[in-house]
TORTIMAR-949495 format. One record per residue (C-alpha): residue in one letter; x, y, z. Coordinates in Angstrom, 2 decimals, always signed. Example, Ala and Ser with C-alpha at 12.3 -4.5 7.8 and 13.67 -1.06 7.14 Angstrom:
<node r="A" u="+12.30" v="-4.50" w="+7.80"/>
<node r="S" u="+13.67" v="-1.06" w="+7.14"/>
***
This chain:
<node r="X" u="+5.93" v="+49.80" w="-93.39"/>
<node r="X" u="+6.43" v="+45.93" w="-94.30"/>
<node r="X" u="+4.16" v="+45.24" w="-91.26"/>
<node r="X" u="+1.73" v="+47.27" w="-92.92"/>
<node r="X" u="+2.43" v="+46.10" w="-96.85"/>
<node r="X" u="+1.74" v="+42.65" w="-95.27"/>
<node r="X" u="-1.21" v="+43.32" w="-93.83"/>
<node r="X" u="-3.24" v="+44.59" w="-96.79"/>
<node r="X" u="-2.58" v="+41.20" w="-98.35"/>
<node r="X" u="-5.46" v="+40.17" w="-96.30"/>
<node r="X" u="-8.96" v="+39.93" w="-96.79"/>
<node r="X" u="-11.35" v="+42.57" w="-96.33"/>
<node r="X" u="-12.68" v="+41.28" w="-93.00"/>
<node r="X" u="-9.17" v="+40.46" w="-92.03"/>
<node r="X" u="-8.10" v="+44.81" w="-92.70"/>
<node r="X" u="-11.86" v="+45.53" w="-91.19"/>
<node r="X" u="-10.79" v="+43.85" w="-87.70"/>
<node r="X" u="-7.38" v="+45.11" w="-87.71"/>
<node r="X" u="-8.15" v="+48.46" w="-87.92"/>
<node r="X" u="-11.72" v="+49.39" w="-87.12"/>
<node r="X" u="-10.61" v="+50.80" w="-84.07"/>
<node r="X" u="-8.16" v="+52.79" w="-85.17"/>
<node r="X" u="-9.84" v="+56.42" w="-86.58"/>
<node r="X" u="-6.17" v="+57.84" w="-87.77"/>
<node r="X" u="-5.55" v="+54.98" w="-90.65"/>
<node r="X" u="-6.09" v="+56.09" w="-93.87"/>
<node r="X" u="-6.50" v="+53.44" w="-96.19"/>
<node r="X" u="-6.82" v="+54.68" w="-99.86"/>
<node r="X" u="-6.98" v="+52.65" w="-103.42"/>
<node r="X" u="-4.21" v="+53.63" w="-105.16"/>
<node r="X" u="-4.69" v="+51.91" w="-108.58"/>
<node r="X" u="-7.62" v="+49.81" w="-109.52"/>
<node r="X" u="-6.75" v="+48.91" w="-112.93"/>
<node r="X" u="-6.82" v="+44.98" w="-111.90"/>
<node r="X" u="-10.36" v="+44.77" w="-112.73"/>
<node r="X" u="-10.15" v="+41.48" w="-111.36"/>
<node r="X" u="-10.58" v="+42.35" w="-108.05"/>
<node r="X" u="-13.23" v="+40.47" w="-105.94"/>
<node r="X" u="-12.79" v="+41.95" w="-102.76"/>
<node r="X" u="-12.05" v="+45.32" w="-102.01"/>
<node r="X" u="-11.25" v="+47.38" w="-98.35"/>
<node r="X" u="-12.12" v="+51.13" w="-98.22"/>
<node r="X" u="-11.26" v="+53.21" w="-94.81"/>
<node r="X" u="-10.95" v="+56.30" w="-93.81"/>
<node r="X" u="-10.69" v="+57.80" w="-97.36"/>
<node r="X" u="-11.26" v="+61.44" w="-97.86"/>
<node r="X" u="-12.27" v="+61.11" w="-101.28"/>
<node r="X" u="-16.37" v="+60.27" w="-101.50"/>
<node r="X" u="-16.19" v="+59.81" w="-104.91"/>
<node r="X" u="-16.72" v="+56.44" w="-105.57"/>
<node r="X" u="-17.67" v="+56.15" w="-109.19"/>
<node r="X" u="-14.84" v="+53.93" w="-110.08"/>
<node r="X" u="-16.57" v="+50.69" w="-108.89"/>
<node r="X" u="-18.18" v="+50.77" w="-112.02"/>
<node r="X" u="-14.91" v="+49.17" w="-113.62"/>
<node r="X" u="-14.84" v="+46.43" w="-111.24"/>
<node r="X" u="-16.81" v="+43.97" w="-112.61"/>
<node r="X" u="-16.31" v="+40.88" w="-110.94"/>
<node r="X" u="-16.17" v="+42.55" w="-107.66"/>
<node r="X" u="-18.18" v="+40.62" w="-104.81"/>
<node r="X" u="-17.78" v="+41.90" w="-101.57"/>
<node r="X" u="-17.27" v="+45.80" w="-100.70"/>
<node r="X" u="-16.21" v="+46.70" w="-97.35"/>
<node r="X" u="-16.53" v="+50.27" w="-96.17"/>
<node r="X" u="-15.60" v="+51.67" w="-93.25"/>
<node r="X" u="-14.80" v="+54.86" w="-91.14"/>
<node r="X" u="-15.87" v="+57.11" w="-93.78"/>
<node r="X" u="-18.68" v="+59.80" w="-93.14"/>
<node r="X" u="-21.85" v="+59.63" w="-94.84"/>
<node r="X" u="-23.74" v="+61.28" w="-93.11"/>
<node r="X" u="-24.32" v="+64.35" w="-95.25"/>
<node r="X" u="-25.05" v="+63.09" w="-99.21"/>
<node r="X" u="-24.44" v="+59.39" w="-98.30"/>
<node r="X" u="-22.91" v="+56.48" w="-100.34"/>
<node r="X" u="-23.27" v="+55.77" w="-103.67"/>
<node r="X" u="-22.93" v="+52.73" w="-105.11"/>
<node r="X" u="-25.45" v="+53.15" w="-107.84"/>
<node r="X" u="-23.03" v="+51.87" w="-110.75"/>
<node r="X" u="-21.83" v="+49.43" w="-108.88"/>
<node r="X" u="-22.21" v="+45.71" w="-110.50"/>
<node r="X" u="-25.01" v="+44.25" w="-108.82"/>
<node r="X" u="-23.48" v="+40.99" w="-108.79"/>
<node r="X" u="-21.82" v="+41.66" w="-105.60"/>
<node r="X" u="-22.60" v="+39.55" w="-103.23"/>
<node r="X" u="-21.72" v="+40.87" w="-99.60"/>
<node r="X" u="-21.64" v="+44.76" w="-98.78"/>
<node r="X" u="-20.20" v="+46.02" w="-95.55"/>
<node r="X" u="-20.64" v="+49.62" w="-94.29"/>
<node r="X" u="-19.52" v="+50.32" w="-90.58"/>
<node r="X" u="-18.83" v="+53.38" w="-88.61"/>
<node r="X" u="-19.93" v="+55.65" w="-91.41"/>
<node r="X" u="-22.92" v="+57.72" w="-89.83"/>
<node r="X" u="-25.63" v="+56.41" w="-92.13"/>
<node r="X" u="-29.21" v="+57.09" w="-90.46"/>
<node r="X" u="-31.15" v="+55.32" w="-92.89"/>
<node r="X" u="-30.38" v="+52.60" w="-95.63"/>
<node r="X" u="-31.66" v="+55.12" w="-98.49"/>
<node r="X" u="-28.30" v="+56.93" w="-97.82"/>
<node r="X" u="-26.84" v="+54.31" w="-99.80"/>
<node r="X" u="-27.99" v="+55.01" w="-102.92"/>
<node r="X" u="-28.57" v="+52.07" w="-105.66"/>
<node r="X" u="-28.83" v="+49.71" w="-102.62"/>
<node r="X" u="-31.98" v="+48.23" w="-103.43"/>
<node r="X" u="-30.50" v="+47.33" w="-107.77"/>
<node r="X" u="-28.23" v="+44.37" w="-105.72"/>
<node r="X" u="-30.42" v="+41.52" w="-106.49"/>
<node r="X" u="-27.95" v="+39.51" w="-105.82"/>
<node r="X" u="-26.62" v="+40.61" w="-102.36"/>
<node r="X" u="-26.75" v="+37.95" w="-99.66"/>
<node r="X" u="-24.98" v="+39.16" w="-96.74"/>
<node r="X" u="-25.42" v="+43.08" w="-95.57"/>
<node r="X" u="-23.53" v="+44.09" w="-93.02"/>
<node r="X" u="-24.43" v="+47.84" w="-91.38"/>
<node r="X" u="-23.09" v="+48.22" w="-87.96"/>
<node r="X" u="-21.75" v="+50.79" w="-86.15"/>
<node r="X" u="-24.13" v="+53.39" w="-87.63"/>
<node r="X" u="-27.09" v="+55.47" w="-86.20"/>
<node r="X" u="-29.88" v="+53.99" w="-88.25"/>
<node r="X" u="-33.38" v="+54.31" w="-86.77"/>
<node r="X" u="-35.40" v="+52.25" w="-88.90"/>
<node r="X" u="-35.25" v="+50.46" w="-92.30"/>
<node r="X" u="-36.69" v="+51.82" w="-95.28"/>
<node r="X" u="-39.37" v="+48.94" w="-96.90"/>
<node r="X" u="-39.14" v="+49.28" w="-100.09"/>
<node r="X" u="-35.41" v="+49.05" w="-100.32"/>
<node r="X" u="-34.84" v="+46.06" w="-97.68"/>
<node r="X" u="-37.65" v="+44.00" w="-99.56"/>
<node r="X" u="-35.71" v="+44.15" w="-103.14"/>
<node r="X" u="-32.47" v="+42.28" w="-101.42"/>
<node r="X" u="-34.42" v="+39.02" w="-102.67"/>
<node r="X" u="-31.24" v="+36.96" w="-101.90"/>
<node r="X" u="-30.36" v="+38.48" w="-98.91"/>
<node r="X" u="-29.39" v="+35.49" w="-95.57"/>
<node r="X" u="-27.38" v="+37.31" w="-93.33"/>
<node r="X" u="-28.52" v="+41.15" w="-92.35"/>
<node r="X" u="-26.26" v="+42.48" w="-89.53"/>
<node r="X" u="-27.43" v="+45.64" w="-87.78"/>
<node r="X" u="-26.14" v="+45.50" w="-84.71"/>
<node r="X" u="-24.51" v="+48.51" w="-82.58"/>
<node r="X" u="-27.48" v="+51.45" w="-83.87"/>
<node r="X" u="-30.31" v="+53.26" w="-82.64"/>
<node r="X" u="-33.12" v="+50.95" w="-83.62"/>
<node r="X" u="-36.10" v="+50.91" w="-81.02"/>
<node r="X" u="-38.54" v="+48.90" w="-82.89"/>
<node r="X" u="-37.79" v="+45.65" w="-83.84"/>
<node r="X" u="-37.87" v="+46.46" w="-87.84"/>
<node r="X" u="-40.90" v="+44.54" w="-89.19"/>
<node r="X" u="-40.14" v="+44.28" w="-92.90"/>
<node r="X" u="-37.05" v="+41.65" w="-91.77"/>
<node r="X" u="-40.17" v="+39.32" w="-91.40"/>
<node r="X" u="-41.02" v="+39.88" w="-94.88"/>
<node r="X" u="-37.20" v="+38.75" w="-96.32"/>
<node r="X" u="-38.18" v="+35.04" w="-96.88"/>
<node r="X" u="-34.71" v="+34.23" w="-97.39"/>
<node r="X" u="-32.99" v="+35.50" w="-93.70"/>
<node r="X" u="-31.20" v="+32.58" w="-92.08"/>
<node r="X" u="-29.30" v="+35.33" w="-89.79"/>
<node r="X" u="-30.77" v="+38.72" w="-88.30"/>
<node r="X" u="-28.20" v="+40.53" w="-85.85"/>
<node r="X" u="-29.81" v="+43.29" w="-83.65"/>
<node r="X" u="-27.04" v="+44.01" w="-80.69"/>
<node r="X" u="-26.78" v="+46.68" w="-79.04"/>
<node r="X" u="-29.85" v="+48.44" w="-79.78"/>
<node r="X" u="-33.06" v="+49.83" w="-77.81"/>
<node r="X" u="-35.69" v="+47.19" w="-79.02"/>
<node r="X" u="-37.85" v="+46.33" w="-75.85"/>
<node r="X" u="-40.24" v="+44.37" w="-78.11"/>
<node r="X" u="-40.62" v="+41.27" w="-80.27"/>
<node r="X" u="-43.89" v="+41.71" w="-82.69"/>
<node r="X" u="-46.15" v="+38.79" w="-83.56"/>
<node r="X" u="-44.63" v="+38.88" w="-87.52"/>
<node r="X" u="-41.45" v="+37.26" w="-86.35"/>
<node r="X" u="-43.50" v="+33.80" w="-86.47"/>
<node r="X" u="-43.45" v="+34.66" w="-90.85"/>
<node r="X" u="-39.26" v="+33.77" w="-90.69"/>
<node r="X" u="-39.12" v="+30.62" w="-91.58"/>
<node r="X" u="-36.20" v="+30.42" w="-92.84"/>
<node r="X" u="-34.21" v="+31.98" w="-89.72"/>
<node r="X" u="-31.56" v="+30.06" w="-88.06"/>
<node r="X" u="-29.44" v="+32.42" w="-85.99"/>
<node r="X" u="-31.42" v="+35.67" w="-83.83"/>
<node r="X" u="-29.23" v="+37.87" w="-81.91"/>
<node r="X" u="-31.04" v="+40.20" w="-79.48"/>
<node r="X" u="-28.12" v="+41.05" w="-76.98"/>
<node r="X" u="-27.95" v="+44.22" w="-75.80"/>
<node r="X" u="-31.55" v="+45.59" w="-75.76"/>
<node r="X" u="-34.17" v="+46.32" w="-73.24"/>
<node r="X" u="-36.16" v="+43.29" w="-74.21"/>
<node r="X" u="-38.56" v="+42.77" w="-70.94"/>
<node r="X" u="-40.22" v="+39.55" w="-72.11"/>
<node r="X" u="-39.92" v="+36.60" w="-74.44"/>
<node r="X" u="-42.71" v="+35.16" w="-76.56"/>
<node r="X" u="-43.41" v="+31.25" w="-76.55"/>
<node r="X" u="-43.91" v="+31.48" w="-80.06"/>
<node r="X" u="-39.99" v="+32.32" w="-80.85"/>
<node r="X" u="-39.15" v="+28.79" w="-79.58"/>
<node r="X" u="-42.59" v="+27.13" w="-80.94"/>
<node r="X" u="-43.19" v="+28.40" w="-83.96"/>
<node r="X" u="-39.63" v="+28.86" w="-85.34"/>
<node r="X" u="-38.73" v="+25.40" w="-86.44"/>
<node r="X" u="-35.68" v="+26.74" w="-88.42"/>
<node r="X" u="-34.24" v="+28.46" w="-85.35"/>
<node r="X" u="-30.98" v="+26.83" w="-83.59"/>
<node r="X" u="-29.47" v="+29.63" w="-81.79"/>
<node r="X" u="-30.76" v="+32.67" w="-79.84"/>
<node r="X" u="-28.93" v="+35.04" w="-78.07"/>
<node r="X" u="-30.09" v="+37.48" w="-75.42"/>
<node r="X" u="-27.16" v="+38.67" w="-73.11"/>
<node r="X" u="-27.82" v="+41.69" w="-71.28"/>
<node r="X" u="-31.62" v="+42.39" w="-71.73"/>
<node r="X" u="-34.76" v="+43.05" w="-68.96"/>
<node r="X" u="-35.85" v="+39.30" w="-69.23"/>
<node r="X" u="-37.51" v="+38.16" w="-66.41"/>
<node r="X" u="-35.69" v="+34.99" w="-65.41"/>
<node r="X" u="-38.30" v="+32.43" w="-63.99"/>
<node r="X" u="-41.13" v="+33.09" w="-66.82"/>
<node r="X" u="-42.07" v="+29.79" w="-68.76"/>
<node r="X" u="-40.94" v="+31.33" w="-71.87"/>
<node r="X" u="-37.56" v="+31.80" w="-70.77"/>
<node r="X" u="-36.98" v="+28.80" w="-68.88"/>
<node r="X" u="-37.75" v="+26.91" w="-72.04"/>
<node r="X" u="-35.35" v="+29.02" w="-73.80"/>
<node r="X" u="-32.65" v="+28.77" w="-71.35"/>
<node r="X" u="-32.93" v="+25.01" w="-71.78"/>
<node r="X" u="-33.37" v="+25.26" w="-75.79"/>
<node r="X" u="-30.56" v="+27.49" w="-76.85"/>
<node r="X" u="-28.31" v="+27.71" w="-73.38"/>
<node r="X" u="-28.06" v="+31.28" w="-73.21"/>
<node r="X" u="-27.98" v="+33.95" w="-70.63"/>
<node r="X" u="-30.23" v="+36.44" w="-69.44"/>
<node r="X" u="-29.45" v="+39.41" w="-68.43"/>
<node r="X" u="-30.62" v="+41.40" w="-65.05"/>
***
């Protein structure tokens, strides 16, 4: 018990790592009448019922995790939209319009959704993140490389592990802001000169475990580029 009183002094991320793996922890907010908080944990709670964000004004960061939404989905619709970083893992969302009011944080940077079963991204909610840098989506069932990420002028860091995207469309030249592309994990069969060329923002690229062929021109120069490895 002190172990655990000790623990959930942490930060969110700190709680998410510690226990993500672990389906039988419920963690449960017992008393939010610091409406002060900044950063708050949610895991495993059996209550759905959310609507008690509203009261957190200065809140900045949600993390959410373990917590089925499959059926009538999050909502986080009076939530303040100052917050700046949302996190939703493990909780069975298929599409982002499962978490309702989503698309009101105009000030979100960093959206984290791993762990889910999303297919695709809905457009019209992704493009109203204005702010949004880091989009983490990673661990899903995405087999299409989702094209409205090269509409988010603003995206220094896209994460798409552990998916099934075998392609990389022509759009992807339109990020110009992107610094960090993470592509391990897929069934990507070829890589486009124009991700190296025509990406001047772009410092690291990672593609672990894919098709690549290894002794293409496109991949040699991105082996020497961004030292990664390809995957047979």
């Amino acid at each position: 018990k002190q172990w655990y009183q000790r623990r959930v002094r942490g930060t969110s991320e700190d709680l998410l790592s510690e226990f993500s793996e672990c389906g039988s922890v419920v963690v449960v907010v017992i008393s939010v009448e610091d409406r002060g908080i900044t950063d708050l944990f949610l895991m495993a709670s059996r209550e759905h019922d959310l609507n008690y964000l509203w009261s957190l004004r200065k809140l900045v960061k949600l993390s959410i995790c373990n917590i089925d939404f499959s059926g009538e989905g999050l909502d986080i619709s009076n939530i303040t939209t100052l917050l700046q970083e949302l996190i939703v893992t493990n909780c069975s969302l298929k599409c982002v319009t499962q978490i309702k009011g989503l698309g009101r944080l105009r000030s979100l940077k960093r959206l984290i959704l791993t762990h889910n079963s999303l297919t695709d991204l809905d457009e019209r909610t992704m493009l109203k993140l204005r702010e949004l840098t880091d989009l983490q989506l990673g661990y899903n069932l995405l087999r299409n490389f989702p094209d409205v990420v090269t509409r988010m002028e603003k995206l220094e860091e896209l994460s798409l592990i552990h998916n099934q995207i075998s392609l990389l469309p022509d759009e992807v030249v339109q990020m110009r802001s992107l610094e960090k592309l993470h592509l391990d994990n897929n069934v990507l069969t070829e890589l486009p000169e124009y991700v190296t060329l025509q990406l001047p923002q772009l410092r690291a690229l990672t593609l672990e475990n894919n098709k690549l062929k290894p002794n293409t021109r496109s991949t040699q120069q991105t082996r020497s580029k961004f030292y990664y490895k390809i995957g047979l």
